[in-house]
Backbone as a chain_set.jsonl record, in Angstrom:
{"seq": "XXXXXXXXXXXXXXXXXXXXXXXXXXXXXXXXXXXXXXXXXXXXXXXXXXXXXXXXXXXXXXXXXXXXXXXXX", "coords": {"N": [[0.851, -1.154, 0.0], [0.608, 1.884, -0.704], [1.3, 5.548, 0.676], [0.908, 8.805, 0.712], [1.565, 12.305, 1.592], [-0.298, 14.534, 1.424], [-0.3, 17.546, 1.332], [2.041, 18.432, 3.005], [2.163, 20.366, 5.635], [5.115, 21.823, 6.869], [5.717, 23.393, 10.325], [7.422, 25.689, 12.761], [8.456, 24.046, 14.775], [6.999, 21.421, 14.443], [8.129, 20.51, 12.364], [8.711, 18.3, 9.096], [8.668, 14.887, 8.561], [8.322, 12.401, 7.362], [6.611, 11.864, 4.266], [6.097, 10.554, 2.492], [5.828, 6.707, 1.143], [5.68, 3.355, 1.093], [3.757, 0.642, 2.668], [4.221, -2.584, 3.554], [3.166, -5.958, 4.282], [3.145, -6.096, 6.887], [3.91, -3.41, 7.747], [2.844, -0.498, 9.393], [1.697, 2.445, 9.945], [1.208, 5.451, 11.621], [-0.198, 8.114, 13.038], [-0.418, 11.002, 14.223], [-1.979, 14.173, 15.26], [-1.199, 17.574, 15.259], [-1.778, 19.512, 14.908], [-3.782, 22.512, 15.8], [-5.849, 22.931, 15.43], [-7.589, 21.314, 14.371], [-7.997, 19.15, 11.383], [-8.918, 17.719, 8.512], [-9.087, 14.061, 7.873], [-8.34, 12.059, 5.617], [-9.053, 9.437, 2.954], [-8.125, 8.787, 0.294], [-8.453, 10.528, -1.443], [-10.963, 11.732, -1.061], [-12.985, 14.373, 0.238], [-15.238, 14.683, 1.33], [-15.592, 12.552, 2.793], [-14.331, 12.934, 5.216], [-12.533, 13.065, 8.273], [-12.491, 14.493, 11.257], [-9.37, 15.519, 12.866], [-8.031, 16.06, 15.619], [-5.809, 17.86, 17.603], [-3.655, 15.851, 19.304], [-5.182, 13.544, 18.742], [-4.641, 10.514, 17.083], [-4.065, 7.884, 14.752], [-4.274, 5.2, 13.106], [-3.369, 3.381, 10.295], [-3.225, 0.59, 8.161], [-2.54, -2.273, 5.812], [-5.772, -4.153, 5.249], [-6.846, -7.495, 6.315], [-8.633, -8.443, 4.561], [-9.752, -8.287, 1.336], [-10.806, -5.568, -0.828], [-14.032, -6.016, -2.228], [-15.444, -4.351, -4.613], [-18.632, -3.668, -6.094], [-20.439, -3.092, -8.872], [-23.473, -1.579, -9.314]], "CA": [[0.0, 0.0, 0.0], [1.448, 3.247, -0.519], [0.796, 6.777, 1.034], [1.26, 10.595, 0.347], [0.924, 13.254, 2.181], [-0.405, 15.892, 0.391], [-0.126, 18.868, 1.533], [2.753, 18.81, 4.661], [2.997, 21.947, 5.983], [5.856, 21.914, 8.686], [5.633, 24.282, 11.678], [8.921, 25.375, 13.248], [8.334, 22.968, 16.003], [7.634, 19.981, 14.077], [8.951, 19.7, 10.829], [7.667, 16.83, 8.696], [9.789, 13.846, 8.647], [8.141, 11.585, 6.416], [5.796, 12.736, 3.117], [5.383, 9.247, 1.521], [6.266, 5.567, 1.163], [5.272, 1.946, 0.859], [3.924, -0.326, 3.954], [4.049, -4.202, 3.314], [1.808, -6.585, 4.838], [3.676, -6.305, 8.259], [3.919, -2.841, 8.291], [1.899, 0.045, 9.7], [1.735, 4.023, 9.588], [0.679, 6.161, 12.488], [-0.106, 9.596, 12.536], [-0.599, 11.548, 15.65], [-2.11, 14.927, 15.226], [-0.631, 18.154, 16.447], [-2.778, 20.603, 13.893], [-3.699, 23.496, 17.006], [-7.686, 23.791, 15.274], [-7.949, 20.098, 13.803], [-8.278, 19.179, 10.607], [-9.359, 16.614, 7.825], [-7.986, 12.84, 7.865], [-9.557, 11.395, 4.567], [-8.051, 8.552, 2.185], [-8.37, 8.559, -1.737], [-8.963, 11.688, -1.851], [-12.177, 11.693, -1.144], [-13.025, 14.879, 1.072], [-16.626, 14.284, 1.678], [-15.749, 11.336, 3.554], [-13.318, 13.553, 6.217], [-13.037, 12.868, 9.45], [-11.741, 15.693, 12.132], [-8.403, 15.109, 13.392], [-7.458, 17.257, 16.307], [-4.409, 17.921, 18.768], [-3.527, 14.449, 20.073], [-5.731, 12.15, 17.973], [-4.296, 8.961, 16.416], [-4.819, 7.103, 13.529], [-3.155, 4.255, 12.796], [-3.146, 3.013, 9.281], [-2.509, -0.601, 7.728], [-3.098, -3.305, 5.476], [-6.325, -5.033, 5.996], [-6.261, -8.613, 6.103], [-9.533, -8.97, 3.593], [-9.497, -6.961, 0.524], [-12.906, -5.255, -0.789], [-14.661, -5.939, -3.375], [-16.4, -3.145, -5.092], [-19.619, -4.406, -6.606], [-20.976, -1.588, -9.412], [-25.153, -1.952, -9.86]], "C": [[0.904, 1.226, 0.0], [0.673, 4.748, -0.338], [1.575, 7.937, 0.451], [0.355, 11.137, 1.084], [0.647, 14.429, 1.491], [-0.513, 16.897, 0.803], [0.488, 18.989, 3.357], [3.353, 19.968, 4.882], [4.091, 22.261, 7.591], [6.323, 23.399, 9.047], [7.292, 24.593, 12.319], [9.204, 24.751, 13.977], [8.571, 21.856, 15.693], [7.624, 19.659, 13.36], [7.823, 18.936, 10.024], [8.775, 16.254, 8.674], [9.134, 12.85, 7.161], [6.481, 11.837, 5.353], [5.338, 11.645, 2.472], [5.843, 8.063, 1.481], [4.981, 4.59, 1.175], [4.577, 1.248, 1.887], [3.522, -1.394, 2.611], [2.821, -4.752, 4.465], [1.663, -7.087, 6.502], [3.339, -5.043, 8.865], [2.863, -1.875, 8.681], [2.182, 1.539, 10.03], [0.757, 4.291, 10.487], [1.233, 7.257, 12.67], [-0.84, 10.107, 13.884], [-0.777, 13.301, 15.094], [-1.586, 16.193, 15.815], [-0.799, 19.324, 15.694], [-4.095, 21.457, 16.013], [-5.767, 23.848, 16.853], [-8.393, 22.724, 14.533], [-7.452, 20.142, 12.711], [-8.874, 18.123, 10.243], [-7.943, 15.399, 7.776], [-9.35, 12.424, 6.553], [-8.538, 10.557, 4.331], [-8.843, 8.63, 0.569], [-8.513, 9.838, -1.959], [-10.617, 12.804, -2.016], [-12.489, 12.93, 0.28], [-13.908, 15.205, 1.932], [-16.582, 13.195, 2.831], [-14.266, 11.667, 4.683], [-13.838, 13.163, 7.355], [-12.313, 14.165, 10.58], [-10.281, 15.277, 12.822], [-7.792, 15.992, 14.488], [-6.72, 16.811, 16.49], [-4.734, 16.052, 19.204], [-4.291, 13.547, 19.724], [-4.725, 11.352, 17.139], [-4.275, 7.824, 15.697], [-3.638, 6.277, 12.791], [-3.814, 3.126, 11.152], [-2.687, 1.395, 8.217], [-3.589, -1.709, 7.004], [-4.058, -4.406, 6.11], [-6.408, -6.855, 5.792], [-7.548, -9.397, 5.042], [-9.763, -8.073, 2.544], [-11.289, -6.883, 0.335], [-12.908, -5.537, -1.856], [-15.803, -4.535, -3.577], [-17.085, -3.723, -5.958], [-20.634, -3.149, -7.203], [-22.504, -2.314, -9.715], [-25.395, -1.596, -11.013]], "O": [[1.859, 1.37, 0.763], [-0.304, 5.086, -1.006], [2.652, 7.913, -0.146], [-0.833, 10.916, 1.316], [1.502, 15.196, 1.048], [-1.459, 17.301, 0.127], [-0.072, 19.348, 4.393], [4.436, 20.469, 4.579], [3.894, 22.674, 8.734], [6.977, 24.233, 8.421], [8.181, 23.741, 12.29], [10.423, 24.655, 14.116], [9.522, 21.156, 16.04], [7.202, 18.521, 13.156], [6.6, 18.911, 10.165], [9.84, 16.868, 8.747], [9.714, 12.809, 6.076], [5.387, 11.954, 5.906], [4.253, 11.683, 1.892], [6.897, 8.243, 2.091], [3.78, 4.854, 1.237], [5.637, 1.207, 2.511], [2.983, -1.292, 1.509], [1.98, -4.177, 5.155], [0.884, -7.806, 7.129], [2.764, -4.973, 9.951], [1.752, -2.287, 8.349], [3.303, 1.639, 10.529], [-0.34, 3.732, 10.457], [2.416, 7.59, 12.603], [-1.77, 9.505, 14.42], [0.21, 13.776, 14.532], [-1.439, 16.079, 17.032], [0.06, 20.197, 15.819], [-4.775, 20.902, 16.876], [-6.577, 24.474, 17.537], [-9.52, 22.913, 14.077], [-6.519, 20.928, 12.547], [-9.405, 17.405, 11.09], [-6.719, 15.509, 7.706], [-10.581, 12.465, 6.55], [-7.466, 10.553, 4.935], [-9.983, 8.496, 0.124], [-8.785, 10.078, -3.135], [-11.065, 13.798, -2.587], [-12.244, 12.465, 1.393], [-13.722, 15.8, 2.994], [-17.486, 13.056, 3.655], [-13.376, 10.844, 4.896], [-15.019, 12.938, 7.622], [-11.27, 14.599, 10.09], [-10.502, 14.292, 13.527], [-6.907, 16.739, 14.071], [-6.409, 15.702, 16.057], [-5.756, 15.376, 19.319], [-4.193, 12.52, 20.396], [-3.953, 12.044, 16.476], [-4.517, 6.75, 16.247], [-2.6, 6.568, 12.198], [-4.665, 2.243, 11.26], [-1.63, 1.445, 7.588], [-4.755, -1.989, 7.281], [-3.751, -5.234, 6.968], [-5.786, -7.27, 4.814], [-7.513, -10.595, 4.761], [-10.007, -6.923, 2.909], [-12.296, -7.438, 0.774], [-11.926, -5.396, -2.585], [-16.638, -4.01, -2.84], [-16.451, -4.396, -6.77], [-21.36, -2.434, -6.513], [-22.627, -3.414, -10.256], [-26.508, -1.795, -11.499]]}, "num_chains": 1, "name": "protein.A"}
């Protein structure tokens, strides 16, 4: 699975360290908020389907162990 961050804006405090990469089927990506007024956590790009992310929320990220099927009517 691979991520991007799209739009990292680092703070003089705390930087960004990491903007994008790969996980395998071991690994796992966690993201700890530290945005002072929240913001949006989405995936695909999809911004309708945001969720709020404040100060000190946590969202941990990883391959699930059943894939989806998408089934068009």
């Amino acid at each position: 699975m691979a991520f991007l961050v799209r739009e990292a804006f680092p703070s003089i405090t705390t930087g960004v360290e990491v903007t994008s990469g790969v996980l395998d089927e071991n690994d796992s990506l966690v993201i700890v908020s530290e945005m002072n007024e929240g913001g949006p956590i989405f995936g695909d790009g999809i911004e309708d389907d945001s969720l709020q992310f404040g100060w000190g929320q946590r969202a941990e990220v990883k391959i699930a162990r059943e894939c989806l099927r998408l089934v068009a009517a």
